[in-house]
C-alpha positions in Angstrom: 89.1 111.4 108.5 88.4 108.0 106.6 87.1 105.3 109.0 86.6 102.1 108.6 83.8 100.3 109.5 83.6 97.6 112.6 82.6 94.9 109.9 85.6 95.8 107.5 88.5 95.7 110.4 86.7 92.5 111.6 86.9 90.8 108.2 90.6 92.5 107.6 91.3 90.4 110.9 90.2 87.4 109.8 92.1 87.7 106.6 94.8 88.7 108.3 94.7 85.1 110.1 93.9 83.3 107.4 96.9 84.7 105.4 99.2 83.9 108.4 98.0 80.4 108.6 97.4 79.6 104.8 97.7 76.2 105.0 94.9 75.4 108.2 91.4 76.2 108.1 90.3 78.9 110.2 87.2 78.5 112.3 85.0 81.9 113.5 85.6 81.0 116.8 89.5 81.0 116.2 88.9 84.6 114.6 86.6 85.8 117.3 89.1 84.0 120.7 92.2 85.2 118.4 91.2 88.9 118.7 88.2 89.2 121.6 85.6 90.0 119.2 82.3 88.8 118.6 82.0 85.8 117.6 78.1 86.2 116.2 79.5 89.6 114.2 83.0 87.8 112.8 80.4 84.7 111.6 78.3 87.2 109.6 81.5 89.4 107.8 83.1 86.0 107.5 80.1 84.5 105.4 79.7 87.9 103.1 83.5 87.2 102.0 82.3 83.6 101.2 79.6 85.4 99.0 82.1 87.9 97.4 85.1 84.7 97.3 87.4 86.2 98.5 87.3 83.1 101.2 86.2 79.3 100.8 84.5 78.0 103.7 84.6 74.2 104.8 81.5 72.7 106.5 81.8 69.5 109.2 83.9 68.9 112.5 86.8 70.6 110.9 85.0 73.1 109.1 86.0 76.6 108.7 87.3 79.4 106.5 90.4 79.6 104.0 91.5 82.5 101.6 90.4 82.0 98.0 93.5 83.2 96.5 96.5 84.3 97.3 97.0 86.6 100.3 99.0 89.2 97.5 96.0 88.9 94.6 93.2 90.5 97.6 93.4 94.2 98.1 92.1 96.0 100.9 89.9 97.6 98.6 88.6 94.0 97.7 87.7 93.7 101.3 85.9 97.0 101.7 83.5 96.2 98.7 83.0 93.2 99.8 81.5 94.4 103.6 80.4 97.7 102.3 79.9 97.7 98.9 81.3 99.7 95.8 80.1 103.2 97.3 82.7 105.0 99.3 82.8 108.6 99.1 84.0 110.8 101.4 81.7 113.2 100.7 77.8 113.3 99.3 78.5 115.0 96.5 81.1 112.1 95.1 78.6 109.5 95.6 75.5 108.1 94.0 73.5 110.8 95.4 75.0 114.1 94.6 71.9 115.9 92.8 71.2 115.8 96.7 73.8 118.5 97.8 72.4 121.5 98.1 75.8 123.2 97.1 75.9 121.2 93.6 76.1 124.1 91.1 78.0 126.7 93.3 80.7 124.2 95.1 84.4 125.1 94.3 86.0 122.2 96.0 84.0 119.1 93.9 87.1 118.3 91.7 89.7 118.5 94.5 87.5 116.3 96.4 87.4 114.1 93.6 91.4 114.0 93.0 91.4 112.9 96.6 88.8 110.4 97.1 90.7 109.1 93.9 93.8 108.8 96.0 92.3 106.9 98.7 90.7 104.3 96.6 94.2 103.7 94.9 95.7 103.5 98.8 93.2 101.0 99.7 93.8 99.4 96.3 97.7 99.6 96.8 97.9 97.5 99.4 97.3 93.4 100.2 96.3 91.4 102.7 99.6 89.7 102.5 100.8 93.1 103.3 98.3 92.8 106.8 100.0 89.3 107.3 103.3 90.7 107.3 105.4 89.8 110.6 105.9 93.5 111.3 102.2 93.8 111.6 100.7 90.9 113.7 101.1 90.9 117.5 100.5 86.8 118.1 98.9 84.2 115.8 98.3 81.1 118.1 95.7 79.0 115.7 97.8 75.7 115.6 
């Protein structure tokens, strides 16, 4: 099965805050209390958003984090290539480095494979953080 990475759900978390709480600035110690995570981990995934903008950040006393946009305009796909990068196959041969499967020449399932790592990148695409942010979804938001 598709997993996400630690860094990805960390940073969807953090969006997820920001989006319900659009209007405050949200600090990576309100991420990291918010949800019990590490504080030192949601600091870095926090600043390699900055870098990609899907987030502003705010330095001084009441510094802290903000989405860039609109909570609707960032996919989750947004998210992943921000943490991880633009390469996500599900298997070798649908990455960068498919001269590397040993199978290359003589695989029969390359072009499902490909229909379905298609798919998932059009879920991932599909849906928003606003879509995260939705009240169905979040359990407590108590950054005041």
């Amino acid at each position: 099965m598709v997993r996400l990475s630690k860094k990805v759900e960390y940073s969807l978390m953090a969006m997820q805050l920001m989006a319900c709480k659009p209007e405050n600035v949200i600090s990576a110690k309100d991420v990291s209390q918010e949800f019990g995570i590490s504080a030192a981990l949601v600091a870095k995934v926090l600043q390699t958003l900055v870098r990609a903008g899907l987030i502003r950040s705010y330095h001084g006393m009441r510094g802290g984090y903000q989405l860039a946009k609109p909570a609707d305009e960032i996919s989750v796909a947004h998210v992943i290539e921000a943490i991880e990068g633009d390469e996500h196959a599900i298997v070798e041969c649908q990455g960068k480095d498919h001269a590397t499967c040993e199978a290359h020449r003589t695989c029969t399932i390359r072009e499902p494979l490909s229909i379905l790592q298609e798919r998932i990148a059009n879920t991932f695409s599909s849906m928003s953080v606003a879509e995260l942010a939705s009240p169905h979804q979040l359990v407590s938001v108590t950054i005041s």
